[in-house]
C-alpha angles and dihedrals in degrees: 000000000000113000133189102230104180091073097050094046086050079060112050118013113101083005127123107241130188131198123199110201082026088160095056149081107280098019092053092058079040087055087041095051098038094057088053092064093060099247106192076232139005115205111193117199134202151130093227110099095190095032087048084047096052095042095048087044096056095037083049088056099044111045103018090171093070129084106244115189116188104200112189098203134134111222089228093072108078091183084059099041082050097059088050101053085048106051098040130056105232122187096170142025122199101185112199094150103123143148094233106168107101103197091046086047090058097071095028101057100134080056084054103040080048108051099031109036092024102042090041089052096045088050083051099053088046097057099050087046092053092029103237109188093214139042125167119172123197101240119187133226084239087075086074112098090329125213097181132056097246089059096043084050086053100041087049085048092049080055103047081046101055097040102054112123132228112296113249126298089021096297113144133224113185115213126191144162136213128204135207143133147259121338122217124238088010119142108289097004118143096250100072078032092064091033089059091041096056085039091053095051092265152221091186101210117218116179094231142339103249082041102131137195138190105218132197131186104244086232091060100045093046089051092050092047091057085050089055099050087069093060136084140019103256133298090044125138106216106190117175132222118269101180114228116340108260118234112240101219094054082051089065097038089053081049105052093049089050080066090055099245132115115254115245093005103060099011112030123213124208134177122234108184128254128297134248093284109009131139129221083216139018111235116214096207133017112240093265092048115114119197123223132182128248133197088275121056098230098054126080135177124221107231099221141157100237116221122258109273081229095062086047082047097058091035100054092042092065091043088071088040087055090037086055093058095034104239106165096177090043082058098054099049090045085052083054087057093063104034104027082182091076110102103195120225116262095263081058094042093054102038089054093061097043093054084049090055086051089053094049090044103057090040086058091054090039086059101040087048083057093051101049087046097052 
């Protein structure tokens, strides 16, 4: 994969450059791959003490020139953000801290509201106040027309990005996203889940047999992230080309075989259905998204009209109100407000129509109270 490498140098090198989910993933090759490019400092955030610790120790011994800053920080903490902003100069902002694992996602919807909504906003408010020129969140496919909780958090993210206004007294922050898949060999990614399995006698578990997945190295998304970061002008959704989905169960036939035994006869594979959320396929665009092309040919923008400031504003205003009592089905209705494309799983569905019978229900006896009372 060809990269231009002199915008992204003009970026990034004697800048002051923060990672959120620095610990992780994605945000440790971001880390990788941002040292290489000579920052003037590298400031890697996580909430994670011992994974910090492991990223700052091997960025310390591989490039002991650079100024490497560990900031042990959760998004969701603005007094903390705050600290941080102020103490450090910061020219640019690549977030990758994210709650990713849909399933878990499904019954822990106010944590995801929280740490992705929440902690994405509050990183939003603090580069316009301390005027930050650049801001690129890791988006995910599963923001296009989401059936779990973890996509409808990233598609509402996407929408609080692209439409952040001008920092005060004129000054711009451009703020973009970039979407991709899955990334192999990421935390909790079916690949070490399979290895374990088969080293573990088997059975590998796949959902279901027509289940697919785009996949990325993490090496290649994070270097066409970087490539991205270079593009646009603010509000854009950058998301990368990830070549032809990639059956699951042929990933863990191919799998099994790498390990030198015979699928189904040494290693047995059996479906489990698919989880709270799930899709049977990843959709690379949502139906009024237009594609154009950029400079790199895997890399495409979505041509799109971003929303008011103002309506972010008001949305986002009784999010906190709901987040503050704890109403899990109140938030995923209120995440359907802003992206009506969101079809909630089954447990939401239902819970949602339950709590507007309740509703119903005690306007009919308040009526009926009035009534006797009259």
């Amino acid at each position: 994969m060809q990269l231009e490498e002199e915008p992204i140098r003009a970026h990034i090198a004697g800048r002051s450059i923060l990672v959120t989910g620095a610990a992780g993933s994605i945000g440790s090759e971001l880390c990788r791959q941002v040292a290489r490019f000579r920052p003037a400092r590298l400031i890697a955030l996580d909430q994670g003490e011992s994974d910090l610790f492991r990223i700052e120790c091997e960025l310390r011994d591989a490039h002991p020139e650079l100024e490497i800053v560990p900031a042990l920080a959760d998004i969701r903490d603005t007094h903390r953000l705050g600290d941080i902003f102020d103490q450090l100069r910061i020219d640019s902002v690549f977030h990758a801290a994210a709650y990713k694992h849909v399933p878990m996602m499904e019954s822990h919807v106010c944590e995801a509201v929280k740490n992705n909504i929440l902690g994405t906003w509050n990183l939003i408010q603090a580069v316009h106040h301390w005027r930050v020129p650049s801001f690129l969140m890791i988006s995910s496919d599963k923001a296009v027309n989401p059936t779990s909780v973890m996509g409808a958090t990233k598609r509402v993210c996407e929408l609080i990005v692209s439409a952040a206004p001008s920092s005060p007294e004129g000054r711009f922050t451009k703020c973009v996203s970039v979407r991709f898949g899955n990334v192999l060999g990421s935390n909790g990614s079916v690949v070490p889940i399979f290895q374990a399995q088969i080293a573990n006698g088997g059975p590998v578990r796949v959902t279901h047999p027509d289940i697919q997945r785009y996949f990325m190295t993490a090496s290649e998304a994070v270097s066409l992230v970087l490539q991205a970061s270079t593009m646009g002008t603010g509000s854009e959704i950058f998301v990368l080309d990830m070549g032809e989905p990639i059956k699951i169960v042929d990933l863990a036939i191919n799998i099994i075989r790498l390990a030198g035994l015979v699928p189904y006869q040494d290693i047995d594979i059996r479906f489990t259905g698919l989880r709270p959320g799930e899709k049977l396929f990843e959709e690379i665009n949502g139906a009024q998204e237009r594609t154009a092309p950029t400079y790199h040919d895997k890399i495409k923008i979505f041509e799109h009209t971003p929303p008011e400031p103002a309506c972010i504003n008001d949305w986002m205003n009784e999010l906190h109100s709901l987040l503050s009592r704890r109403r899990a089905a109140a938030l995923v209705k209120h995440i359907q407000d802003l992206v009506p494309e969101y079809r909630p799983s089954d447990q939401w569905a239902d819970q949602k129509f339950a709590a507007a019978n309740q509703v119903a229900a005690n306007g009919s006896a308040r009526s009926a109270n009035a009534k006797l009372t009259a």
